[in-house]
C-alpha positions as CSV (number, residue, x, y, z in Angstrom):
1,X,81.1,-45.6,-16.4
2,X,79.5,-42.7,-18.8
3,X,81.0,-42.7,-21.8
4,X,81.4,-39.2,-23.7
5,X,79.2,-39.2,-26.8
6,X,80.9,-39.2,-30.0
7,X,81.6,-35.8,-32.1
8,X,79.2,-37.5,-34.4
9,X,76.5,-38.2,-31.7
10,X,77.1,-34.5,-30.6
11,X,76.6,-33.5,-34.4
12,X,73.3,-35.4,-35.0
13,X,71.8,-34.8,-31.6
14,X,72.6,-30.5,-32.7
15,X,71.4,-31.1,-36.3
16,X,68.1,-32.6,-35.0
17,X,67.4,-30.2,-32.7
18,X,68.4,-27.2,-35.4
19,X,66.2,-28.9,-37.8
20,X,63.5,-29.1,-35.2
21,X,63.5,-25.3,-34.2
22,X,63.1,-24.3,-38.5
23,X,60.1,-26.7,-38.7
24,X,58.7,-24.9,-35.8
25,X,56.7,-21.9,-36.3
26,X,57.1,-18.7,-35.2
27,X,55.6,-16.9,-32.6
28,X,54.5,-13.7,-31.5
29,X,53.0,-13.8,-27.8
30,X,51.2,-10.8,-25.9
31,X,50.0,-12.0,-22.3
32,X,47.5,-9.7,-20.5
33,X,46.5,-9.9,-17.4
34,X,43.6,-7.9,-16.3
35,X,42.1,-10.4,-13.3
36,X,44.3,-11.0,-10.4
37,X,46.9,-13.1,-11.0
38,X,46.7,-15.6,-8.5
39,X,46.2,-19.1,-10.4
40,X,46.8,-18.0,-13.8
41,X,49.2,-19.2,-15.7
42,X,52.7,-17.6,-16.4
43,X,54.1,-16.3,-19.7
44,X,56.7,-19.8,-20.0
45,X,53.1,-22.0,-19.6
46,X,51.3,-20.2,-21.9
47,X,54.0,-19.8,-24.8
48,X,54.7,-23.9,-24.5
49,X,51.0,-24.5,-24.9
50,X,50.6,-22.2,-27.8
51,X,53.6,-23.7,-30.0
52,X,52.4,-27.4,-29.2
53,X,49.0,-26.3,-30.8
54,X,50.0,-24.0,-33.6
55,X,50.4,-25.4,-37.0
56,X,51.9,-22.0,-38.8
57,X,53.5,-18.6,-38.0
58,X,51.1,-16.8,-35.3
59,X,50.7,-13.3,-33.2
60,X,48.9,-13.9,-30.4
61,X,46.9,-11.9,-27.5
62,X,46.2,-14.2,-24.4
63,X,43.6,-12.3,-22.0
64,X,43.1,-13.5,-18.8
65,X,40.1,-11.3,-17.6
66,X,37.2,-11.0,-15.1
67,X,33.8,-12.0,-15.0
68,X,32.3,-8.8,-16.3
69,X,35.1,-8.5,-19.2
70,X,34.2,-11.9,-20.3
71,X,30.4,-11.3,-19.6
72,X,30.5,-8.1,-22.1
73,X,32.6,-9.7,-24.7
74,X,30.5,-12.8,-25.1
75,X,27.5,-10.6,-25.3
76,X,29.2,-8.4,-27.3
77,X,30.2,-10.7,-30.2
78,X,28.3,-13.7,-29.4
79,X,25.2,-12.9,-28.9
80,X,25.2,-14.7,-25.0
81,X,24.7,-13.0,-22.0
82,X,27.0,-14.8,-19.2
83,X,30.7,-15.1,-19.0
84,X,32.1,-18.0,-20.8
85,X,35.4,-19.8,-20.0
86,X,37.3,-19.0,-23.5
87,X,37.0,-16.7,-26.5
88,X,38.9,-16.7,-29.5
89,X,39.3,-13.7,-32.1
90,X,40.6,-14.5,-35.1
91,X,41.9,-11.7,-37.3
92,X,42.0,-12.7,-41.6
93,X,45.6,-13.6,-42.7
94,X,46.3,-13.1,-46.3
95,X,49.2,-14.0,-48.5
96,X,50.9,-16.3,-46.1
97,X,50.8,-13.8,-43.5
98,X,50.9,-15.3,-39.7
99,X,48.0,-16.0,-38.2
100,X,46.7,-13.1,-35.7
101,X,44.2,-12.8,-32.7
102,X,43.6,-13.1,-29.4
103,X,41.9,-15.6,-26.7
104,X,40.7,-14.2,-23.9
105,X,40.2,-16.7,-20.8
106,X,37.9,-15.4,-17.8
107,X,39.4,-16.2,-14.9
108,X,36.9,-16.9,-12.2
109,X,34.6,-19.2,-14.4
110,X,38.1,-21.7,-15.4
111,X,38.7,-21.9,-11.9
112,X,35.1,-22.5,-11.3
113,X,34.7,-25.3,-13.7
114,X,38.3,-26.9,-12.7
115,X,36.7,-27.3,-9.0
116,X,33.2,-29.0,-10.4
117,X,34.9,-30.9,-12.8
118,X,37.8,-31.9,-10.3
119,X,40.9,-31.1,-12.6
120,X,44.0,-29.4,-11.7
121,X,43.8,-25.7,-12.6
122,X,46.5,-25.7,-14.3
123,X,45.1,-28.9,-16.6
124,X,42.6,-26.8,-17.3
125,X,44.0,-23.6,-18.4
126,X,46.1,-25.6,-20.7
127,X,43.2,-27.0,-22.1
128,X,41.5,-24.3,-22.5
129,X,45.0,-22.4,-24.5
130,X,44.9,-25.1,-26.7
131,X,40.8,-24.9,-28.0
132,X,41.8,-21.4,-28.1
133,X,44.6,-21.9,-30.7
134,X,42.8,-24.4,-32.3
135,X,39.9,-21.7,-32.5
136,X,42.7,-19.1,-34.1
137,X,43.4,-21.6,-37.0
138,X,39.9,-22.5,-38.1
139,X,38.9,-25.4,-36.1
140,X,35.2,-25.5,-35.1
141,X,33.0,-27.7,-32.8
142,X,29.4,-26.9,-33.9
143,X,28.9,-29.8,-36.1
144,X,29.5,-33.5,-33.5
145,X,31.8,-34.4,-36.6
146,X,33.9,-31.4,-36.2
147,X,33.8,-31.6,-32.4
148,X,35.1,-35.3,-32.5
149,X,37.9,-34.1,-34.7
150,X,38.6,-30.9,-32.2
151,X,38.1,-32.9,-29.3
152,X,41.1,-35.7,-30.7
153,X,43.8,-32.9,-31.6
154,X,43.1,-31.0,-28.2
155,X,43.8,-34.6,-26.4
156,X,46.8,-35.5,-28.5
157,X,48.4,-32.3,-27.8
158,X,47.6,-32.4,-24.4
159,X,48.9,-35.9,-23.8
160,X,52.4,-34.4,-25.6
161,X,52.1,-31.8,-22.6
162,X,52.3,-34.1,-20.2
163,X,48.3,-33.5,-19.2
164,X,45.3,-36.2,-19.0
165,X,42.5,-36.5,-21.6
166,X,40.5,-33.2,-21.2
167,X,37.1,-35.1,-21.7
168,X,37.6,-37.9,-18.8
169,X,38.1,-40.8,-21.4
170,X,40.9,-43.6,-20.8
171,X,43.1,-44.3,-23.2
């Protein structure tokens, strides 16, 4: 028999989950799509991915675009002349405003590299949402000291998801 949780049970259980929605922060999604939407991700996927990852107050863009969109973008801004699986914009917050930008995800090549690396595409796409975010609030992976540190948040929120270690290692 199920016993009926107390009016004090009931009142701790509400308090914790209050107290966990003010420590959370808020968030501001835009979702694009501009590649077909077959395999992508919807809104509910992307939002939970973002407030796992996000550390402050946030407006976000997420893009999910074509190989020519991504091709022109990375060129564009980077400097590289081939579509990449993610970009991240970040745009300056000042005073305590939230943080703002967008990460646009190319559609064909994170399909492409969820085949050859034999992940689930959804796996992936979460993965890639969170390097994204991570991107937004200053995290970097061109130093191998930063990377390590990059590579152990993205896994640690990923494991949270409910998702395997990105990078193939066994925990």
């Amino acid at each position: 028999m199920l016993m009926k949780p107390t009016s004090a049970a009931r009142l701790r259980r509400a308090s914790a989950i209050s107290e966990a929605q003010r420590r959370r922060p808020s968030f501001d999604l835009a979702l694009q799509y501009a590649a077909p939407r077959a395999g992508l991700p919807a809104r509910a996927s992307v939002a939970t991915w973002m407030v796992a990852t996000l550390a402050r107050p946030a407006k976000v863009t997420v893009r999910f675009v074509g190989r020519d969109e991504a091709r022109r973008l990375n060129r564009t801004y980077r400097g590289r002349d081939y579509a990449t699986n993610v970009l991240t914009f970040a745009y300056g917050s000042t005073n305590g405003a939230p943080l703002a930008g967008d990460i646009v995800l190319c559609a064909p090549v994170v399909a492409r590299e969820a085949r050859v690396q034999r992940k689930p595409l959804r796996a992936h796409y979460a993965h890639l949402t969170v390097h994204g975010a991570l991107h937004l609030q200053g995290y970097d992976h061109a130093r191998a000291r930063d990377a390590a540190r990059m590579e152990r948040l993205e896994t640690r929120i990923l494991k949270r998801l409910g998702f395997e270690d990105p990078y193939g290692r066994q925990s």
